[in-house]
N, C-alpha and C positions, 0 to 999 in steps of 0.2 A: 221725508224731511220732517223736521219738529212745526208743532204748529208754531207759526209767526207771533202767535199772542200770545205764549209765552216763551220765543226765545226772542232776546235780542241778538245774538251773536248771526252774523251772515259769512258764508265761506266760499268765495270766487276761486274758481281756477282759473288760470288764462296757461294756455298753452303756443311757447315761442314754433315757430320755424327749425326746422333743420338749419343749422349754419354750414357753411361752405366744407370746412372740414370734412365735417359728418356726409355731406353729399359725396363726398369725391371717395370716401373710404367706401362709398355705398350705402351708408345705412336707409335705410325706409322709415317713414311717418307711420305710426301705427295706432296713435287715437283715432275713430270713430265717434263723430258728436253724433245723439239722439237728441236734439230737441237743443234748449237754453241750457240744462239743467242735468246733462249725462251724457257722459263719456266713455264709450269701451274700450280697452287698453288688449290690441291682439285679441283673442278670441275668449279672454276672461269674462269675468263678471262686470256688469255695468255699474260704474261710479255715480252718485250722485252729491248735484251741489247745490247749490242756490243759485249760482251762473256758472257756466261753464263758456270759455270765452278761446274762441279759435285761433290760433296764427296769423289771421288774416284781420283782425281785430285793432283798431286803431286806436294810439291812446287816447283821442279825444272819447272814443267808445266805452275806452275802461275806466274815463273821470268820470261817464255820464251812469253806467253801470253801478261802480261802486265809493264813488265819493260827493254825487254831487248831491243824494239824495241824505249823508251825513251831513253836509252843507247849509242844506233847506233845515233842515231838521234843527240845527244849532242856529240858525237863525229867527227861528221860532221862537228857541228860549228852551227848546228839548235839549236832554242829557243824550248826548252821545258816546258815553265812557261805558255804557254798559257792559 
C-alpha cells in the first residue's frame, strides 16, 4: 500500500453475501480474507486494500470503517476532498 503520508485516497472493499438465487443455482463464495487488508479471489493472487470488509460485516461497521473517521476529520476543520 502507499504510504499514508502521502496518499490521502483510501480504498475499502466490502464483499456482500451470496443472494438466494446464486445459492440455489449453486455457486460458491470464493473470497478468502487474509487479514483487515487482503483478499484472495480462488486460487489467484492476493488483492490488497486499506480494508477489506466481509459479508458478515454490519453497516454500522462500514460507517465506523470508512466514514466516521472523514466525519471526525471535517469536524476538526480538516479538508476531506482530497
Amino acid at each position: 500500500m502507499a504510504d499514508p503520508a502521502e496518499c490521502s485516497i483510501k480504498v475499502m472493499c466490502r464483499f456482500r453475501p451470496l443472494n438466494e438465487a446464486e445459492i440455489l443455482r449453486g455457486d460458491k463464495f470464493i473470497p478468502k480474507f487474509k487479514g483487515d487488508e487482503t483478499v484472495v479471489i480462488g486460487q489467484g493472487k492476493p488483492y490488497v486494500f486499506d480494508r477489506v470488509l466481509p459479508p458478515s460485516t454490519t453497516q454500522e461497521q462500514v460507517y465506523s470503517a470508512c466514514v466516521c473517521v472523514c466525519v471526525f476529520e471535517r469536524q476538526r476543520g480538516e479538508s476531506t476532498k482530497d
